[in-house]
C-alpha positions in Angstrom: 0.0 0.0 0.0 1.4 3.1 -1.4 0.9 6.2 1.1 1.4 10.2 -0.3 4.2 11.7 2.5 5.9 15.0 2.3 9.0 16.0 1.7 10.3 19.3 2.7 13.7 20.7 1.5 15.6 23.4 3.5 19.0 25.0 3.6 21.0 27.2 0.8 20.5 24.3 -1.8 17.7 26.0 -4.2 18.8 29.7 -4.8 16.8 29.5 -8.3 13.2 28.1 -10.0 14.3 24.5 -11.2 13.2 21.1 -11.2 13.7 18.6 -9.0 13.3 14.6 -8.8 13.4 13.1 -6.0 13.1 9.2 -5.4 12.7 7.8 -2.2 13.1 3.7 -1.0 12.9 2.8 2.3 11.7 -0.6 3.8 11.5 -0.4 7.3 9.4 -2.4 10.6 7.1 -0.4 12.2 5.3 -2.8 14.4 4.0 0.0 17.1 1.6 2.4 15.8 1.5 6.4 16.6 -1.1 6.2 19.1 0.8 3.0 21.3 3.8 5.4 20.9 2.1 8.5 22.5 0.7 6.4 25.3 4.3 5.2 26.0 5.6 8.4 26.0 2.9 9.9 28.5 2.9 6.7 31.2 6.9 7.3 31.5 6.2 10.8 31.2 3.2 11.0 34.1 5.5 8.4 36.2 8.8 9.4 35.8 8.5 13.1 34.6 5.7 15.3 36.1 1.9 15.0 35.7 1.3 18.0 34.1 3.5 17.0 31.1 1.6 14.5 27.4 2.6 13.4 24.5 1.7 15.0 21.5 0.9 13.7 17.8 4.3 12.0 17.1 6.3 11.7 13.3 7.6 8.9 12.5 11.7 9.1 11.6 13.2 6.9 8.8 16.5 6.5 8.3 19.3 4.1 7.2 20.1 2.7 11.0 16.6 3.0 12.6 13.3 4.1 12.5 11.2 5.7 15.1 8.5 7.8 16.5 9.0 11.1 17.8 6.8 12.1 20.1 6.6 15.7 21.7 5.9 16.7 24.9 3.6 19.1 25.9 2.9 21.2 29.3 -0.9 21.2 30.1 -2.5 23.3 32.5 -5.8 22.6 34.0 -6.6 26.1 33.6 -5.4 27.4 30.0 -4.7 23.4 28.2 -1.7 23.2 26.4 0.6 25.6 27.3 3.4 24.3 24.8 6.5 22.0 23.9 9.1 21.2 26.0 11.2 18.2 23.9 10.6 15.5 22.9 10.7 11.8 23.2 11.6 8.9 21.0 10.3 5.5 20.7 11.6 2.8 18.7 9.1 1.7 16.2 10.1 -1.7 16.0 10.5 -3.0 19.2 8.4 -0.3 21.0 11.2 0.5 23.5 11.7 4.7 24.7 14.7 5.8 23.5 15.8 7.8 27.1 19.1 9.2 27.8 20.0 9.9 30.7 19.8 13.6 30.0 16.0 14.3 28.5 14.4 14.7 32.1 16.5 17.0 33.5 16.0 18.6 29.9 12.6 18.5 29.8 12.2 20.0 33.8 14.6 22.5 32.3 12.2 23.3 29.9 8.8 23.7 32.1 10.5 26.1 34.4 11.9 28.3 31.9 8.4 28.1 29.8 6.8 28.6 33.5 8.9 31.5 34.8 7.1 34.6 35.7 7.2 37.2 33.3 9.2 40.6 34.3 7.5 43.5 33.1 9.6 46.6 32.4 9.2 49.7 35.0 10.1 52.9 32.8 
């Protein structure tokens, strides 16, 4: 089954109007779907992270060594819903597993509080 997808070129590489083929072949596993990989992401994220703190729609990452969902994370409030991004988590498509190193919470707490911080306004 044959599926459209999108490709989306950036950088210095096109300066003028020209054509362009691309061809794309990849094969790869993907035995966990988006929506198992969000929940993933939210249980570790609710258990290990903070409960204020889901996954978002994830994109699915193909390349020659692996292929994966990426899933971001989003602060919620009960009061004003999502309240934005704060990084993002990856799980492997294949097997399932979170990709965590031992960096991304600390990252991610990073991330609330500076997205949290009160706001200083100027005195003139």
């Amino acid at each position: 089954m044959e599926q459209q997808v999108n490709i989306t070129l950036t950088g210095e590489g096109i300066q003028h109007q020209d054509t362009i083929t691309v061809s794309v072949a990849i094969e790869a596993t993907v035995n966990i779907s988006a929506k198992q990989a969000r929940r993933k992401v939210t249980g570790w994220l609710v258990s290990e992270v903070g409960n204020m703190l889901i996954g978002s729609t994830p994109r699915l990452v193909i390349n020659r060594e692996y292929c994966l969902w990426r899933v971001p994370v989003m602060l919620t409030s009960s009061d004003i819903g999502h309240v934005g991004q704060v990084g993002e988590v990856d799980v492997n498509a294949d097997t399932g597993k979170l990709v965590i190193i031992h960096q991304l919470k600390k990252d991610i707490l990073n991330h609330v509080q500076y997205l949290t911080r009160p706001v200083l306004s100027a005195v003139a």
